[in-house]
C-alpha positions as CSV (number, residue, x, y, z in Angstrom):
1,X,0.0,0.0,0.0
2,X,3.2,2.6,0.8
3,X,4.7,1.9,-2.4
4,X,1.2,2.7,-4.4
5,X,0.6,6.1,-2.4
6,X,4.3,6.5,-3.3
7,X,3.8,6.2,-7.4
8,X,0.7,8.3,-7.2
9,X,2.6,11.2,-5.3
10,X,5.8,10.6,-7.9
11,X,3.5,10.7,-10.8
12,X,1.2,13.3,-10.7
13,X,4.4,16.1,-8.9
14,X,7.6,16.9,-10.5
15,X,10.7,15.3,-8.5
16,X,13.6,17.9,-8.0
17,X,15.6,18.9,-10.6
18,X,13.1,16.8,-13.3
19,X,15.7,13.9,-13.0
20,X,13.4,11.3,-12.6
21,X,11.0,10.3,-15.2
22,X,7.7,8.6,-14.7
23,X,9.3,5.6,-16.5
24,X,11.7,5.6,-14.6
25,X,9.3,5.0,-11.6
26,X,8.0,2.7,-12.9
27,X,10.7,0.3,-13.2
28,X,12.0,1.5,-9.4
29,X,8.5,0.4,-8.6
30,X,8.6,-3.1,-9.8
31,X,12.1,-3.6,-9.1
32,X,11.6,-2.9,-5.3
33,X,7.9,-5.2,-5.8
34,X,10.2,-7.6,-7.1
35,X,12.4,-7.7,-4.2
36,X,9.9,-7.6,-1.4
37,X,7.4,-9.7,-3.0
38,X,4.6,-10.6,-0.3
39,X,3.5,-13.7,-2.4
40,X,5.9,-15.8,-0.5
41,X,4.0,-14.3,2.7
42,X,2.7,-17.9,4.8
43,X,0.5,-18.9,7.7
44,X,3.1,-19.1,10.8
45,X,1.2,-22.1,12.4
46,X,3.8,-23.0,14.5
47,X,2.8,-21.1,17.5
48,X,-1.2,-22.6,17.2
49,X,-2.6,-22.8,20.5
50,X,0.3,-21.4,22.7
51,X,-2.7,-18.2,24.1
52,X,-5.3,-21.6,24.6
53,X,-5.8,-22.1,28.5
54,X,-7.1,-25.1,28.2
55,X,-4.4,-26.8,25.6
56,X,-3.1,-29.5,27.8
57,X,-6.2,-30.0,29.8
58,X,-7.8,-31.9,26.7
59,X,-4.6,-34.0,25.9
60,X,-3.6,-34.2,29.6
61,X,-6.4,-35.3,31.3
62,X,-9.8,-34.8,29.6
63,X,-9.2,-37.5,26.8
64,X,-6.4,-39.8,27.3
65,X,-7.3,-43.3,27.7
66,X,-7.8,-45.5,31.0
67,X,-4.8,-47.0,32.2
68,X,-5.8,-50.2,31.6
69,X,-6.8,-49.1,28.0
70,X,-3.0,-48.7,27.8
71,X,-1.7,-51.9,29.3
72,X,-3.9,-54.0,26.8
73,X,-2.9,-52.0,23.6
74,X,1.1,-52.6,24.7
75,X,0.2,-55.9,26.5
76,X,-0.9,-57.6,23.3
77,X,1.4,-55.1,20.7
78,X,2.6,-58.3,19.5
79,X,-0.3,-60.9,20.1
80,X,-3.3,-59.5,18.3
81,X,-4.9,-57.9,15.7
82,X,-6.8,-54.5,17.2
83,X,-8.4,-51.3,16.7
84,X,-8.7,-48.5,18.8
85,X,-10.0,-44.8,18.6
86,X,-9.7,-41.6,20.4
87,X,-12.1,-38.4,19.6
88,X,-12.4,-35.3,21.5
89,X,-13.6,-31.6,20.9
90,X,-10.6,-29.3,21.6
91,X,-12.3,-25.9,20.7
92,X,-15.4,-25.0,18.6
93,X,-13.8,-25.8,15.6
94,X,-11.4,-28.3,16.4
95,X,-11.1,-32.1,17.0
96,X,-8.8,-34.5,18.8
97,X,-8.2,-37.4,16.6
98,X,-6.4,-40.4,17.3
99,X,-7.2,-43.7,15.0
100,X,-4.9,-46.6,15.1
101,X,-5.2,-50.1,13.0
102,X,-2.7,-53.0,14.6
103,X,-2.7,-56.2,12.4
104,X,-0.6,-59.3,12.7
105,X,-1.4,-62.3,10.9
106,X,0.6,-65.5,11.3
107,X,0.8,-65.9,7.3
108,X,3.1,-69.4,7.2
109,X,5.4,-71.2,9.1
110,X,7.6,-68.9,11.0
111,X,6.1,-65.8,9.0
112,X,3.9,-63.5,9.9
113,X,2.7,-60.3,8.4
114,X,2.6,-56.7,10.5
115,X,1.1,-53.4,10.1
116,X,0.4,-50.5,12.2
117,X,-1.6,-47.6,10.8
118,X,-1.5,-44.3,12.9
119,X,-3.9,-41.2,12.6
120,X,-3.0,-38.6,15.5
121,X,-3.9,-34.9,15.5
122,X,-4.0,-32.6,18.2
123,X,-3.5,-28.8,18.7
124,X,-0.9,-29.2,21.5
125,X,2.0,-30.7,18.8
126,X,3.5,-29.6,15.5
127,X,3.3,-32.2,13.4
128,X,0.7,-35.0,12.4
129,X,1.4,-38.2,12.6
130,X,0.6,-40.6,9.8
131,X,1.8,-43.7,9.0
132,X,0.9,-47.2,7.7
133,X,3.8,-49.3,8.1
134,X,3.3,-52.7,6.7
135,X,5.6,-55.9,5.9
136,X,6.8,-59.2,7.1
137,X,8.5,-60.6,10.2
138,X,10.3,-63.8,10.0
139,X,11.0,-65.6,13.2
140,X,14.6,-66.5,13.7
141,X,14.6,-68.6,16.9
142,X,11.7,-69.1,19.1
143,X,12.0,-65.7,20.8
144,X,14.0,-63.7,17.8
145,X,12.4,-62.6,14.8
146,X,13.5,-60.3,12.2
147,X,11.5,-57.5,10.1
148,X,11.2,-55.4,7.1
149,X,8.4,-52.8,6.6
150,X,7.6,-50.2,4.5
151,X,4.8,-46.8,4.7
152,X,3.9,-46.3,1.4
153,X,2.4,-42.8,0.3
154,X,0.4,-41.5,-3.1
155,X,3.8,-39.0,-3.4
156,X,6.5,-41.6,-3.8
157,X,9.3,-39.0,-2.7
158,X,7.4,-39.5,1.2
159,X,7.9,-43.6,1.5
160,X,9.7,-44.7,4.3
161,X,11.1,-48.0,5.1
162,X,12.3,-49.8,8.3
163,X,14.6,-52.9,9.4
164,X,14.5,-54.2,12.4
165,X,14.5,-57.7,15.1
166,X,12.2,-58.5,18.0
167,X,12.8,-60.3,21.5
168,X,10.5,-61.3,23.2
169,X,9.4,-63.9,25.7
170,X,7.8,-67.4,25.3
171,X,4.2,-65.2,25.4
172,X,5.0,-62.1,23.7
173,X,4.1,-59.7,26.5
174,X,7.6,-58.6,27.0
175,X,9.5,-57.4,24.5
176,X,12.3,-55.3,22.8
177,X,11.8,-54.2,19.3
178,X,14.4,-52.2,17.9
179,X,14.2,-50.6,14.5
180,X,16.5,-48.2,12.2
181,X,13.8,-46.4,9.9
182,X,15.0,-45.0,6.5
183,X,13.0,-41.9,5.7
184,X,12.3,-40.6,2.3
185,X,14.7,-42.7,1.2
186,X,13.9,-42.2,-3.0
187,X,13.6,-38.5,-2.4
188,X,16.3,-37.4,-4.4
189,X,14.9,-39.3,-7.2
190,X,11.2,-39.0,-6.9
191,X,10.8,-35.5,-5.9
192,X,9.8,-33.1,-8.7
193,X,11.2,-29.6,-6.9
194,X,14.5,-30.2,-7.8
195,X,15.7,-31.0,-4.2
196,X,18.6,-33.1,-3.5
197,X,19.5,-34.0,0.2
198,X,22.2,-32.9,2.0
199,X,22.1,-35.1,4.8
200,X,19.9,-37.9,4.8
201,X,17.1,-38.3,7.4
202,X,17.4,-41.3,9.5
203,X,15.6,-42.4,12.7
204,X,15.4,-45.2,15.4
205,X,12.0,-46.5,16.7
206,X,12.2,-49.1,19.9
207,X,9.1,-50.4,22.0
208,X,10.1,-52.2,25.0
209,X,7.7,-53.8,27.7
210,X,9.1,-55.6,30.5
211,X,8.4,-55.9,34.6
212,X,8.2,-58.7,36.9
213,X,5.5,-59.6,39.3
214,X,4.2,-56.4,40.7
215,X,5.7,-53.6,38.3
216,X,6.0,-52.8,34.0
217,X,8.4,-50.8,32.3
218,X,7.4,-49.5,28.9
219,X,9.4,-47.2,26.8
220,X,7.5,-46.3,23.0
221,X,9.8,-43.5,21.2
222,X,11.6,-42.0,18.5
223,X,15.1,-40.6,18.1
224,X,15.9,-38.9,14.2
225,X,18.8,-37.0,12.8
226,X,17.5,-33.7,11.1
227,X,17.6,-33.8,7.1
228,X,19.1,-31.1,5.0
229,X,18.1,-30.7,1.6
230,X,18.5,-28.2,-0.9
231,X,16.4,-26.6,-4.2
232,X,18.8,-25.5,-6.8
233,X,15.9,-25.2,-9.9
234,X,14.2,-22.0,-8.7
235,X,11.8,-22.3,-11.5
236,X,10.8,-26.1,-9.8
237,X,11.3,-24.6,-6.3
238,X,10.2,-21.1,-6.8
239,X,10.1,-20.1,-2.6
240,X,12.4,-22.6,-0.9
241,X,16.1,-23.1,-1.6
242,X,17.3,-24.9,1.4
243,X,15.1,-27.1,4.4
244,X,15.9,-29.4,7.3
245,X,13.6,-30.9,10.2
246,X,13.7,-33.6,12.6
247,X,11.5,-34.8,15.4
248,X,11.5,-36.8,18.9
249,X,8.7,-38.6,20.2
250,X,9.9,-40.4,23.5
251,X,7.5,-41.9,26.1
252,X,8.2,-44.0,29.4
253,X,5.6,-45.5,31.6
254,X,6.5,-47.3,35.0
255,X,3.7,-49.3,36.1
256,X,3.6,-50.3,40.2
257,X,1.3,-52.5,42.0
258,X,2.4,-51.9,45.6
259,X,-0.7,-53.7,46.5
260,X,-3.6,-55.6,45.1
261,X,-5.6,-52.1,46.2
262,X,-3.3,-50.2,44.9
263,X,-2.2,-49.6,41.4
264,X,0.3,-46.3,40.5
265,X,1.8,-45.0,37.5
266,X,4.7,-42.7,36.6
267,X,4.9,-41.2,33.2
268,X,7.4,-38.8,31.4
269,X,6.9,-37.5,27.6
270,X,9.7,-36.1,25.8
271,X,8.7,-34.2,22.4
272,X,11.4,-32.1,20.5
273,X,9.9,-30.7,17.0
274,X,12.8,-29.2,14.9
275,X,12.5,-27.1,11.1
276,X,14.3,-24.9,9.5
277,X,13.7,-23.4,6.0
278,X,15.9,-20.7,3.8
279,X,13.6,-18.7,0.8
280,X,15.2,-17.6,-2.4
281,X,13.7,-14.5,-0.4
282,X,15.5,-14.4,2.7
283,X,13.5,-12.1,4.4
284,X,11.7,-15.5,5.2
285,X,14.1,-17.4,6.6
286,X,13.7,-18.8,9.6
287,X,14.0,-22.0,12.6
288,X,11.8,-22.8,14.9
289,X,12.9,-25.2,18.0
290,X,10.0,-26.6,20.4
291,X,10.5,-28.9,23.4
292,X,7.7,-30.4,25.5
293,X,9.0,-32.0,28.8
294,X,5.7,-33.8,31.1
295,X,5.7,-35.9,34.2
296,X,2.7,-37.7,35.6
297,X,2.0,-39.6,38.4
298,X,-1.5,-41.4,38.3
299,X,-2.9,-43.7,41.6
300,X,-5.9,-45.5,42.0
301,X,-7.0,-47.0,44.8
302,X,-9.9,-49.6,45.7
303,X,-12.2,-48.7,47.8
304,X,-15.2,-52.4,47.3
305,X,-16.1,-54.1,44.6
306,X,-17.4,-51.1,42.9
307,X,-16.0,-47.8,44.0
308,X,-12.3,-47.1,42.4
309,X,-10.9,-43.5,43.7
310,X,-8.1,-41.9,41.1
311,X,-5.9,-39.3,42.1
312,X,-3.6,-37.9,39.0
313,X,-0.9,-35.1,39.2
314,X,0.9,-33.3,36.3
315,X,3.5,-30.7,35.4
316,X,4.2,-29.5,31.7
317,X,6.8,-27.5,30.4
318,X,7.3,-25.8,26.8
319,X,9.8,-24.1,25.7
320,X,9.7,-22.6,22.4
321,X,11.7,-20.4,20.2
322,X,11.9,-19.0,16.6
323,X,14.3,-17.0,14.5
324,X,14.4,-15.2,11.1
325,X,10.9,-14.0,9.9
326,X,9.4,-14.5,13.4
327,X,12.0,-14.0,16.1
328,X,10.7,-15.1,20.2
329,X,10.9,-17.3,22.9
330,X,7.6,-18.8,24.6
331,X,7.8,-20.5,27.7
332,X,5.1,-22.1,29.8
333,X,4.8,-24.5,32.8
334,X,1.4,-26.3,34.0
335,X,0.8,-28.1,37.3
336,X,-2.5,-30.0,37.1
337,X,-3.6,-30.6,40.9
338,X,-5.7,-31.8,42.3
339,X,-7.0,-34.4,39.6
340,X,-9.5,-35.9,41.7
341,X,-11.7,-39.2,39.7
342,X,-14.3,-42.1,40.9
343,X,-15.3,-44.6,39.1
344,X,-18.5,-46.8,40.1
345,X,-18.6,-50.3,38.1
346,X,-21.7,-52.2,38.0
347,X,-21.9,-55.5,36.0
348,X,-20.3,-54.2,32.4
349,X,-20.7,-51.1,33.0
350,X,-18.4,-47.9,34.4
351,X,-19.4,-44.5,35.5
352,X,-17.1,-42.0,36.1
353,X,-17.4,-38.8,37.7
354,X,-14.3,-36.3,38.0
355,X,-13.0,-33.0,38.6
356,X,-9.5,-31.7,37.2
357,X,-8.1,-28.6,36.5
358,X,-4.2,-27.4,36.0
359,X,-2.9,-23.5,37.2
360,X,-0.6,-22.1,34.2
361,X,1.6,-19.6,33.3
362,X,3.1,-18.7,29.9
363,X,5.4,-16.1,29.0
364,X,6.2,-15.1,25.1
365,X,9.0,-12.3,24.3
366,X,10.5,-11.2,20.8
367,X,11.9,-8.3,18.6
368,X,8.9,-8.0,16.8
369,X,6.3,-8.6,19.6
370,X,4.8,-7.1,22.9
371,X,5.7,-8.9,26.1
372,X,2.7,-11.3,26.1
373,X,2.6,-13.9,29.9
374,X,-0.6,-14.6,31.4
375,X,-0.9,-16.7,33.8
376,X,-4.6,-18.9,35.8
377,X,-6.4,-21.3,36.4
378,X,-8.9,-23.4,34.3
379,X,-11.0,-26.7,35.7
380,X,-13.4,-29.0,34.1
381,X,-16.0,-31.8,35.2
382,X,-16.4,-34.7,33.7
383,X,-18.9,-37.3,33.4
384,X,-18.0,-40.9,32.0
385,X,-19.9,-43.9,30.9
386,X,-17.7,-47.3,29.7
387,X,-18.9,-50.4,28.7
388,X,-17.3,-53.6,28.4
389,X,-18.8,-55.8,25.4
390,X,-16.2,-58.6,26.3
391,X,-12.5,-58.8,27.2
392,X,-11.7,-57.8,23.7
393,X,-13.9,-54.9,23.0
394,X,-14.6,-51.5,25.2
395,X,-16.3,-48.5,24.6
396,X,-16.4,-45.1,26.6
397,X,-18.6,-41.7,26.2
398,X,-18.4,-38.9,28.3
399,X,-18.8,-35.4,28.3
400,X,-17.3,-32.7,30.3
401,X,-17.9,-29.0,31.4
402,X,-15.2,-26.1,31.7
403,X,-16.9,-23.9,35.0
404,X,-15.3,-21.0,33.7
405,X,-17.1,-21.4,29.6
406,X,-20.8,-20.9,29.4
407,X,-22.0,-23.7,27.4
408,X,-21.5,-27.3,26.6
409,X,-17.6,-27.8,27.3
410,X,-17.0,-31.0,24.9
411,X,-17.3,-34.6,24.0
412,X,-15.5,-37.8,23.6
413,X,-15.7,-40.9,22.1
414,X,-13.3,-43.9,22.8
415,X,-13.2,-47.2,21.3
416,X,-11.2,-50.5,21.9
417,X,-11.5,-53.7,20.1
418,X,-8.8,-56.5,19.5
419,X,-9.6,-59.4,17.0
C-alpha cells in the first residue's frame, strides 16, 4: 500500500531537478515489488494454540485413555490384531483425533505379516502423525524374529522404510523391538522440486515392555537426525532453496502395583519438533525449536467391589523459540492438581465422575512482539460412561464442562477392540 501512495505522489508532482522520469518510476517500482514480494507471505502455524488455557487439559487429562486401556494395547502389541480410537472436541472448531489399526497375521510357518496404521492430531504438537507401516516378520529362533516394513504414500518421494529384530518372551508380553527407519529414502529421485539431500534423514524407533511380578516398564519412542536438503531449480522450487527438520517422540511409563488395592503409575513425555527453512527470499528465513517436557504420576485405589478412587498429578513445560521471519521465545509451565476421579462399576458397565483442573503460566518475548505472559487457572468436570462388550472390546462416552465457559464444554468418544 506505501509503495502505491508512493507512485501516485511521484506521478502526478515533478521530482527535483526533473531527473526522474515517470518511466523511470515505474521500473524503481517493480524492481523494489520484485524484491519484497509478499506472495511468499505464509501462515506461521507453528505457534497454534500457545494463548489456549485449556491446551493441555484436553490431551492431559480430559481424553487420554484409562490406564488399563494402555496396558492391553502394549500388552498384546505383539499378540493380536486390534483397533482403537480416540475423539475429543478441543475448541469450537477443532477435534482431537487419534485412530490406530494393529494387524498381525501369522501368514506361514515362522512368517507373519505386521502393520500399524496411525492417525494422530491434536493442537498441542507440531506435526501429524501418519503412517501405515506394513511388511513381514520372519522368526529366527523361538523368541528372535527379524522384520522389514515399508509406509507407502500417493507421493513416492514421502515412502519410508524400516529394518529391524524382536525379542520377546515365550508369550510375547515382553519385549524389545528395535528398528532403524529409512525416511524418504527415494527422495532425491522421486521429488519433482529439484531438491537433493544434504544429509539424509534417518531415525530409530524401539518399544520395550518388560516388569516382573508387581511392576512394567514400557518405553515407546523415537530418536531422528534432522535432514538437510536443498532446491537448486528456482523455476521447480520457486520459494524454498534450502530445508531441514527432525522430530523426537519419546514416552516411558512405570507401572507399580504396591498392593492388590493399589495400582500407581509414573509417566514422562519427551517431544522435540525441529524445522528450518531458507527462501530464495530471505526475508523469510527462519528456525523454529519446540520442546515439550511432562511428568505424571497417576494412583488408583480400591475402595469395594465397585468404587475405584483416582488421584492424577501433572507438570508441563514448553519451551519454544523461533528466528528469522518471526524471532521469540515462549515459555510455559502447567501443574495440574488436584485431579480428583471415581469410578463406580456395576456389572459391564463404568461410570465415572471427575474434577480436574491445571494452574498455568506462559510467557512469550520477541523483537517483533509485545511482552505477552498470562498466567490462571482453568478446571473441568467430567462425566464418563464405559462399557465392556467382552475382554476384547470396550467403549467409553463422556462429556465434560469447563466452570469458567458458558455452554457445553466438549465430548468424547473412545473405542477398543482386539480381534
Amino acid at each position: 500500500m506505501k509503495l502505491i501512495c508512493l507512485a501516485i505522489i511521484l506521478w502526478k508532482r515533478k521530482v527535483e531537478g526533473n531527473k526522474v522520469t515517470k518511466f523511470r518510476i515505474l521500473i524503481l517500482l517493480l524492481s523494489i515489488l520484485c524484491l519484497f514480494d509478499s506472495s511468499l507471505s505464509f501462515d506461521w502455524k507453528y505457534d497454534q494454540g500457545y494463548q489456549d488455557e485449556r491446551l493441555y487439559l484436553h490431551v492431559a487429562t480430559n481424553y487420554t485413555f484409562d490406564q488399563d486401556w494402555c496396558r492391553d494395547w502394549q500388552k498384546n502389541y505383539l499378540r493380536a490384531s486390534g483397533l482403537r480410537m480416540n475423539y475429543g472436541s478441543v475448541t469450537t472448531s477443532e477435534l482431537l483425533s487419534d485412530f490406530q489399526i494393529l494387524i498381525n497375521e501369522k501368514i506361514a510357518n515362522g512368517w507373519k505379516f505386521h502393520s500399524h496404521f496411525i492417525k494422530y492430531d491434536s493442537r498441542h504438537r507440531n506435526d501429524i502423525i501418519e503412517s501405515n507401516f506394513m511388511g513381514l516378520e520372519k522368526s529366527i529362533f523361538s523368541n528372535f524374529s527379524l522384520f522389514a516394513l515399508f509406509n507407502p504414500y500417493f507421493d513416492k518421494e514421502k515412502i519410508d522404510s524400516k529394518v529391524g529384530l524382536i525379542v520377546t518372551n515365550s508369550n510375547q508380553k515382553k519385549y524389545l523391538r528395535l528398528s532403524y527407519v529409512f525416511e524418504d529414502f527415494v527422495y532425491d529421485q522421486k521429488n519433482s522440486v529439484s531438491g537433493y539431500t544434504i544429509q539424509n534423514p534417518r531415525r530409530l524407533d524401539w518399544k520395550i515392555r518388560t516388569g516382573g511380578k508387581n511392576w512394567i516398564l514400557y518405553s515407546d519412542g523415537q530418536y531422528s537426525r534432522p535432514f538437510k536438503r536443498k532446491f537448486q531449480d528456482r523455476e521447480r522450487s520457486p520459494e524454498i532453496n534450502w530445508h531441514s527438520r527432525a522430530i523426537d517422540d519419546i514416552i516411558t511409563k512405570l507401572y507399580l502395583r504396591p498392593d492388590k488395592n493399589i495400582f500407581i503409575e509414573y509417566r514422562n513425555w519427551f517431544y522435540h519438533f525441529y524445522e528450518a527453512k531458507n527462501f530464495w527470499n530471505p526475508v523469510y528465513n527462519f528456525s523454529y525449536n519446540n520442546n515439550i517436557y511432562q511428568n505424571s504420576l497417576y494412583a488408583t485405589f480400591k475402595i469395594n467391589k465397585k468404587i475405584d478412587l483416582r488421584y492424577e498429578f501433572h507438570h508441563i513445560y514448553q519451551n519454544s523459540k523461533a528466528d528469522g521471519y518471526q524471532n521469540y521465545d515462549y515459555q510455559r509451565g502447567e501443574i495440574f492438581f488436584p485431579d480428583v476421579f471415581v469410578d463406580y462399576t456395576t456389572g459391564r458397565d463404568i461410570l465415572t465422575f471427575g474434577y480436574f483442573g491445571t494452574s498455568f503460566k506462559w510467557d512469550k518475548t520477541g523483537k517483533q512482539i509485545d511482552e505477552i505472559d498470562q498466567k490462571g487457572y482453568e478446571d473441568k468436570l467430567i462425566f464418563g460412561w464405559q462399557h465392556i462388550f467382552s475382554s476384547k472390546t470396550k467403549l467409553k462416552l463422556s462429556i465434560s464442562h469447563s466452570t469458567t465457559y458458558h455452554g457445553f464444554g466438549g465430548g468424547n468418544i473412545q473405542y477398543m477392540m482386539f480381534f
